[in-house]
C-alpha positions as CSV (number, residue, x, y, z in Angstrom):
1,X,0.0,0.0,0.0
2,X,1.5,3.5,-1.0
3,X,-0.2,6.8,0.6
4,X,-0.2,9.2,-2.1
5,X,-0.3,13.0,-2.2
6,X,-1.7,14.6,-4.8
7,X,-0.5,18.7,-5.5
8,X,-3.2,20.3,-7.5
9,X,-6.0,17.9,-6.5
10,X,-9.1,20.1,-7.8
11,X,-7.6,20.6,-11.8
12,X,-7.8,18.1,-14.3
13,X,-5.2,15.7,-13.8
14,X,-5.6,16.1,-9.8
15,X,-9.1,14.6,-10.3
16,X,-8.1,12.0,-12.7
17,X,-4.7,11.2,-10.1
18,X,-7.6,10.8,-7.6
19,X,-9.7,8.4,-10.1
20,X,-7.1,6.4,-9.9
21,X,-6.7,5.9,-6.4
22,X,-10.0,5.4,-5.7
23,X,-10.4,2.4,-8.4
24,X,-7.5,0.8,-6.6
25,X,-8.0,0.8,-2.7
26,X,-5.8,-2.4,-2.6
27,X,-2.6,-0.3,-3.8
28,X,-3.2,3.7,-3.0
29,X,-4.0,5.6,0.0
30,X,-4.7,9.2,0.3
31,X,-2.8,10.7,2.4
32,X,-2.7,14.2,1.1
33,X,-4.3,16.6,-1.0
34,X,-3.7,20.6,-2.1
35,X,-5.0,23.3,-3.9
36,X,-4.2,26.9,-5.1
37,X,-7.8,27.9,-6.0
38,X,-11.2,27.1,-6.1
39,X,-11.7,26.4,-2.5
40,X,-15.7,25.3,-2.4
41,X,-14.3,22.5,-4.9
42,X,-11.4,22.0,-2.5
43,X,-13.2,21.5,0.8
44,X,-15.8,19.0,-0.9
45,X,-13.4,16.8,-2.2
46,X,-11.5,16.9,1.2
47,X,-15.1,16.5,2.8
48,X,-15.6,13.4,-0.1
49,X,-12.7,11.5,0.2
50,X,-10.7,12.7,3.9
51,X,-7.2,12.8,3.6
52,X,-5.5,12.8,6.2
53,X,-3.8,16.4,5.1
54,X,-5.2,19.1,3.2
55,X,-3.1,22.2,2.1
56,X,-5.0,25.6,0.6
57,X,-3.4,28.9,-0.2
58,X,-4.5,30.8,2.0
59,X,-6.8,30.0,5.6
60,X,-9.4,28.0,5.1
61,X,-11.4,29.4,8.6
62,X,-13.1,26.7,11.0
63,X,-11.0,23.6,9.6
64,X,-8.6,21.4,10.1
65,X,-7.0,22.6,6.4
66,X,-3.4,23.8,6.6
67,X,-2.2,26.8,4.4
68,X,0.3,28.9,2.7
69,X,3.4,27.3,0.7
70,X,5.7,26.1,3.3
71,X,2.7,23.5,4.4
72,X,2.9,22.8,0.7
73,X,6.6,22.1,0.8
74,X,5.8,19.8,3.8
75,X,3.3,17.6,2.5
76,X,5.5,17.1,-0.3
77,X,8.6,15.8,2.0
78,X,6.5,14.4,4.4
79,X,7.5,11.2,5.3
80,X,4.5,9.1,5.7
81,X,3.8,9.9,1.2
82,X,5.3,7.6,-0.9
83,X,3.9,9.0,-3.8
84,X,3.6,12.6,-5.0
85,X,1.6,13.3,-8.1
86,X,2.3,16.9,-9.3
87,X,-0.5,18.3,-10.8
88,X,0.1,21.7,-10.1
89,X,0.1,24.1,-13.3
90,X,3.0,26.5,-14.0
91,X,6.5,27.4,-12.7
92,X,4.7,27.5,-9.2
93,X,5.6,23.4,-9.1
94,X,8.9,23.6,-8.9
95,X,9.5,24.2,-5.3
96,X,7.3,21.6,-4.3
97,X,9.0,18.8,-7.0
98,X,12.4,19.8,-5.3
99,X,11.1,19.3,-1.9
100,X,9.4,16.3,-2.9
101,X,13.0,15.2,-4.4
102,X,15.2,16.1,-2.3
103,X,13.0,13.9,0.7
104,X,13.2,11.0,-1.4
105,X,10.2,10.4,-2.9
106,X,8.5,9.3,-6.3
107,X,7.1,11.7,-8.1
108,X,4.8,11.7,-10.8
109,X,4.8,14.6,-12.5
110,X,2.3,16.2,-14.6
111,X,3.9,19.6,-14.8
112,X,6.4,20.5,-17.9
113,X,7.3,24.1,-16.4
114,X,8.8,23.1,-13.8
115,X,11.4,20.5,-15.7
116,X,11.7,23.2,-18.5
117,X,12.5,26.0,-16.2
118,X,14.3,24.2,-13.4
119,X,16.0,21.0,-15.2
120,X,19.4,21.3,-13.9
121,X,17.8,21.5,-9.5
122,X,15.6,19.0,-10.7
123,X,18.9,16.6,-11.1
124,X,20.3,17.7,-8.3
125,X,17.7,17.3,-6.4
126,X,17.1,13.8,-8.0
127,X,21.2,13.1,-7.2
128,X,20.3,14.3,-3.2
129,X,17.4,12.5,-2.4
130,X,17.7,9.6,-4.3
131,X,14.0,10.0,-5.4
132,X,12.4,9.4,-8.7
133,X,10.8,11.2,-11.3
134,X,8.1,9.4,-13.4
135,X,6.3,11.8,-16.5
136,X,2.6,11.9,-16.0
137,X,2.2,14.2,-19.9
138,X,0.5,11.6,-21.8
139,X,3.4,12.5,-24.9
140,X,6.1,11.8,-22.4
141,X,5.1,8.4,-20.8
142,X,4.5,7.1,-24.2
143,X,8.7,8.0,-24.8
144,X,9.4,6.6,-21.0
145,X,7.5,3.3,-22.1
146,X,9.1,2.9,-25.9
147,X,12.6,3.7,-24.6
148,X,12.1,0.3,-22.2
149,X,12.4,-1.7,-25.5
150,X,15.9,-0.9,-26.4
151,X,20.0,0.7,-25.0
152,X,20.2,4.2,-24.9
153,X,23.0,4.4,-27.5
154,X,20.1,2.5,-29.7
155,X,18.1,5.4,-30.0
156,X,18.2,6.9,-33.2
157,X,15.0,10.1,-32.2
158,X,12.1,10.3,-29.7
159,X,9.1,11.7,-31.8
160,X,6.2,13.4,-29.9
161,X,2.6,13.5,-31.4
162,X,0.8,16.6,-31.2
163,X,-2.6,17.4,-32.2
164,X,-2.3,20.0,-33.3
165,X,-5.0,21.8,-31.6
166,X,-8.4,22.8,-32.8
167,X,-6.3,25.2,-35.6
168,X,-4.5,23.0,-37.2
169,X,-5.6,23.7,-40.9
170,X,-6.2,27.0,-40.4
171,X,-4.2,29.5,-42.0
172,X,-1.9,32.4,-39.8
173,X,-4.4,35.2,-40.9
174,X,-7.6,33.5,-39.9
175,X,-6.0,32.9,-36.4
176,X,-6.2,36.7,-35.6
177,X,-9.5,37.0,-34.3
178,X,-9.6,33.9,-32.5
179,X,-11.8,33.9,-28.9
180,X,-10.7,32.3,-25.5
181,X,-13.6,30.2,-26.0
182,X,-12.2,28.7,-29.1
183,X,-9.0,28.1,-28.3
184,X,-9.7,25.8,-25.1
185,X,-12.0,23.5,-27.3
186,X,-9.2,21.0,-28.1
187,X,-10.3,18.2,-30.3
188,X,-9.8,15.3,-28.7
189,X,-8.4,16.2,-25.0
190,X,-10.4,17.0,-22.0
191,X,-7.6,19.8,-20.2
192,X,-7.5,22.9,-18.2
193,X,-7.9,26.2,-20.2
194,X,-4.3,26.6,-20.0
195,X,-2.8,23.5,-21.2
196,X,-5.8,23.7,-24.0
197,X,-4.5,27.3,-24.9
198,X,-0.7,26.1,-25.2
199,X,-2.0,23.4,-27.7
200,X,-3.7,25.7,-29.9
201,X,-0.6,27.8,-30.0
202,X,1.6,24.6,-30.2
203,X,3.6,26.3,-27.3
204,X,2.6,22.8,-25.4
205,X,4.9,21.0,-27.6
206,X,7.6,23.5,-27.4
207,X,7.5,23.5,-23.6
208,X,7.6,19.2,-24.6
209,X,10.4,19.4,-26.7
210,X,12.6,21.1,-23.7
211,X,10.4,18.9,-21.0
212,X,12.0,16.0,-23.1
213,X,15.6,17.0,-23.3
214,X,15.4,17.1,-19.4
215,X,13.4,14.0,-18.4
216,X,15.7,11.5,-20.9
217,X,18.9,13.8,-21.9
218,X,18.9,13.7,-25.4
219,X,19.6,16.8,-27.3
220,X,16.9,18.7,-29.7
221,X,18.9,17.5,-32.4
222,X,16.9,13.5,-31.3
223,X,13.5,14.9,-30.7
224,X,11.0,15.4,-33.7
225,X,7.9,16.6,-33.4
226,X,4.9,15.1,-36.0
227,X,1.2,16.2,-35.7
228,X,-1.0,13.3,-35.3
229,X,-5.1,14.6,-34.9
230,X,-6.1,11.2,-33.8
231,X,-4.2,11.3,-30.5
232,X,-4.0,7.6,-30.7
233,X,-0.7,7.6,-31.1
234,X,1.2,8.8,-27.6
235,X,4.5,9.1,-28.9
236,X,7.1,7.0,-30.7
237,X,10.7,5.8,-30.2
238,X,13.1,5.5,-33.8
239,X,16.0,2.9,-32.9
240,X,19.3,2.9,-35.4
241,X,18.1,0.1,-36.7
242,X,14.9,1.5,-38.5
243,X,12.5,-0.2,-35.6
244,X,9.8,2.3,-34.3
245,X,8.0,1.8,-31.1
246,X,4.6,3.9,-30.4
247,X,2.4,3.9,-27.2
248,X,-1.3,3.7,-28.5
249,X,-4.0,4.2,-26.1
250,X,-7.6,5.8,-25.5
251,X,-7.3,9.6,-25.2
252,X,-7.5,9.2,-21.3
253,X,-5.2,10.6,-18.9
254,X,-5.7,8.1,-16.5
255,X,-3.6,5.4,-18.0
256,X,-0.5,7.5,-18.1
257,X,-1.3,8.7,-14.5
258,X,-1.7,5.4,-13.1
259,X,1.4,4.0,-14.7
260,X,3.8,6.5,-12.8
261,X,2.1,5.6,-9.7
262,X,2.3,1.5,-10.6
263,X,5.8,1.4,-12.0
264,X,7.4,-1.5,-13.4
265,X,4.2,-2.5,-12.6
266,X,1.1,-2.6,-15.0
267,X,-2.5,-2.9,-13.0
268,X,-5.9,-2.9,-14.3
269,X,-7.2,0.6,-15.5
270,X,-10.5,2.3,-15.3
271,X,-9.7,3.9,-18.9
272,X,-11.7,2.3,-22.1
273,X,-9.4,0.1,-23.5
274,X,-8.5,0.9,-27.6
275,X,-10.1,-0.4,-30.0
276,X,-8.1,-0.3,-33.1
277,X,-11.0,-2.0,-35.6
278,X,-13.2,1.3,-34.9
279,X,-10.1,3.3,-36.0
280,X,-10.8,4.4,-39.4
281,X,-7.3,6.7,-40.1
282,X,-4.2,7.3,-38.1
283,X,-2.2,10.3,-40.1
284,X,0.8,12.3,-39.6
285,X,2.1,15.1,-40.3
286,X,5.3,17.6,-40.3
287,X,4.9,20.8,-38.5
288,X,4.7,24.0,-40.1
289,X,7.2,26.1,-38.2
290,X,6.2,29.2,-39.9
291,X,2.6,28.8,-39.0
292,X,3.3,28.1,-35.5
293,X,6.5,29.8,-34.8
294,X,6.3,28.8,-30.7
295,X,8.1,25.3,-31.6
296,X,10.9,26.7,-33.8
297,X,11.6,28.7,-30.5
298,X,11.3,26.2,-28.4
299,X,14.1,24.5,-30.4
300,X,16.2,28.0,-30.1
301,X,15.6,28.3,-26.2
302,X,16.6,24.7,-25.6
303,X,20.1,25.0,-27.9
304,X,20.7,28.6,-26.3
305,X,20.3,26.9,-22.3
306,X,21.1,29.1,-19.5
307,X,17.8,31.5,-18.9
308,X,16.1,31.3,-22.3
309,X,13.9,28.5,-21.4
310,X,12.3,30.0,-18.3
311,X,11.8,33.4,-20.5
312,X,9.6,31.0,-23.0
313,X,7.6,30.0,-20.2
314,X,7.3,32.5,-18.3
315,X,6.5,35.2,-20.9
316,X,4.5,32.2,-22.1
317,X,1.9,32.0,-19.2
318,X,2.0,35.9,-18.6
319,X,0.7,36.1,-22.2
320,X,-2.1,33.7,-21.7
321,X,-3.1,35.6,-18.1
322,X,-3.1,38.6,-21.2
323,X,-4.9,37.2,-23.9
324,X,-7.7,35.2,-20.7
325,X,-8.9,38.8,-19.8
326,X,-8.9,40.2,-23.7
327,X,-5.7,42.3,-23.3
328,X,-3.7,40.6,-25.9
329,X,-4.8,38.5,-29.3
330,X,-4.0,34.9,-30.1
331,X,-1.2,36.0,-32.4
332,X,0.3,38.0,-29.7
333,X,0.9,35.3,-27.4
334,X,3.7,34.0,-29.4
335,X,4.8,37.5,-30.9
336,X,4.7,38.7,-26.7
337,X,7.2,35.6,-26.3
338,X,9.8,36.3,-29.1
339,X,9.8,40.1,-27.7
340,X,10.9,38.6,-24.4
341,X,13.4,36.3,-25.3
342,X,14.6,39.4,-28.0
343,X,15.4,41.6,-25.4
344,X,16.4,39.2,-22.3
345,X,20.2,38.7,-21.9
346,X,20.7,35.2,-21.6
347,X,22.9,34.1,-18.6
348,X,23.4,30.7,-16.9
349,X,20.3,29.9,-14.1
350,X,23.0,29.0,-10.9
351,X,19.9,28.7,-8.6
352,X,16.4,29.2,-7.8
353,X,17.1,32.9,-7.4
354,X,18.6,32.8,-10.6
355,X,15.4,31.5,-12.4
356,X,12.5,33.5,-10.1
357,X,14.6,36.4,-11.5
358,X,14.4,35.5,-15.4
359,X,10.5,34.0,-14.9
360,X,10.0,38.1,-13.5
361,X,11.4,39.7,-16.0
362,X,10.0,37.5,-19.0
363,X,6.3,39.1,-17.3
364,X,7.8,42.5,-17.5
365,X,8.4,42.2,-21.2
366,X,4.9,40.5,-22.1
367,X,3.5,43.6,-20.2
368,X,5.9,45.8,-22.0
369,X,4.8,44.3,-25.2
370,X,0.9,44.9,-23.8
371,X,1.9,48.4,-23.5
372,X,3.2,49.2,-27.0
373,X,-0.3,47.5,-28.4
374,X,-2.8,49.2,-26.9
């Protein structure tokens, strides 16, 4: 039996982590549970399913609920979890993944800011604590699974699917105008506005492309990215001798979830299983890196190192705050992001100073860019 704690337990993947738990009594325990937000959702699940520690960001008055970051950082470390799942959205997981870390435990983690902006602490804090770090992105447990087939010096590329969003045959012009409400319908993902706004823009698989680097240490140069609407296919592995492995599944983030939690293990899953007879086309296609410019610099940020990858996410999410409340367009978002990285001098990130610093002054520049088109 493993207690589990699950960080971002009212968003998507927190709900789904806690799916999971509850279809399998005989191998999960919740121990823990946290929130940012949303705190009538937060105190009925804690009503609905009791952990034994609940964490809100600010004082939850009359209860037994803890608050503020350093009971985050805590729960994390605490020593009676075994299991963290990281569900928090943003750069804000990153303390939390290092405390979890650095106490040992294993993580699984559904949060690519944190590994894009922080991948060097994230080692470190892996090399401390002896802990372990299991991907939870649908994209990136597919690669974690095909790479179990073959040596590392086998690989030839890791190739991650994307859907390419609910734009992906539109042209750049007829993407001006595009609403909030449009871009979160993703085509074949139930996600958070956020993560559904990064697909649209393709900055998901950007943040991806750097998220994989960190999680398996392979250079851009070995990661392709192919758009695949279907979202059958997870992600694939090319070996050097012509042999490609893919991960198909049901759209369903459960099975990805549950496998970081069961691993090596495999365990029944509440998720649909595929049916590949009721599949009538699996296609694939190159990305068009003029179109959506937010992978071509994801490439750049990841070959440039030092601060240029927390400047892509962090002017990233300031621009999506932006373009939420109507003060930027959909185009902007990634025109906000190559201002930012224009005009920030890239250094090396020594610490988590180092990177707070960068992710503050990527904001300053989206804003700046606000500024200049209103």
């Amino acid at each position: 039996m493993k207690n589990v704690a699950i960080l971002g337990s009212t968003g998507s993947i927190g709900r789904q982590a806690l799916d999971v738990v509850k279809a399998h009594p005989e191998l999960f325990a919740l121990y823990g549970v946290s929130a940012y937000s949303s705190e009538a959702a937060f105190l009925a699940l804690v009503e609905e399913a009791s952990p034994q520690v609940a964490v809100f960001s600010r004082p939850v008055p009359d209860t037994d609920v803890r608050w503020g970051e350093q009971a985050l950082l805590d729960l994390a470390a605490d020593p009676q979890v075994d299991v963290v799942v990281l569900a928090i959205s943003g750069i804000a997981a990153l303390k939390p993944l290092l405390s979890a870390l650095r106490a040992g435990k294993r993580v699984a983690i559904a949060n690519k800011e944190s590994l894009v902006c922080g991948g060097d602490l994230v080692k470190e804090a892996l090399r401390q604590g002896g802990g372990e770090l299991l991907p939870v992105d649908s994209e990136q447990s597919a690669i974690f699974q095909c790479l179990q087939n073959g040596r590392r010096d086998e690989v030839e590329k890791l190739i991650l699917t994307a859907s390419g969003g609910p734009f992906f045959r539109k042209q750049r012009e007829e993407l001006r105008d595009i609403t909030p409400a449009e871009a979160v319908k993703h085509p074949t993902w139930s996600m958070g506005r956020k993560i559904s706004l990064d697909s649209a823009t393709l900055m998901n698989k950007g943040l991806e492309v750097i998220e994989a680097a960190r999680l398996f240490d392979f250079s851009g140069k070995k990661i392709e990215v192919l758009i695949h609407p279907q979202s059958v296919v997870h992600s694939m592995v090319e070996y050097r001798d012509g042999t490609v492995m893919a991960n198909l599944s049901t759209a369903d983030m459960r099975l990805p979830i549950q496998y970081a939690m069961t691993w090596p293990e495999r365990a029944p899953s509440p998720a649909k299983p595929l049916k590949l007879w009721a599949q009538s086309d699996l296609s694939f296609y190159k990305p068009d890196m003029d179109r959506f410019p937010a992978l071509r610099m994801a490439y750049d940020c990841l070959k440039a190192g030092g601060g240029c990858p927390v400047v892509y996410n962090g002017a990233n999410e300031r621009a999506a705050e932006l373009f939420f409340s109507g003060r930027l367009g959909f185009l902007d978002i990634e025109e906000s992001v190559a201002y930012a990285l224009d005009r920030f001098r890239n250094q090396p990130m020594h610490d988590l100073s180092d990177i707070l610093a960068a992710d503050g002054e990527a904001r300053r520049l989206v804003d700046e860019f606000q500024v200049t088109r209103s």
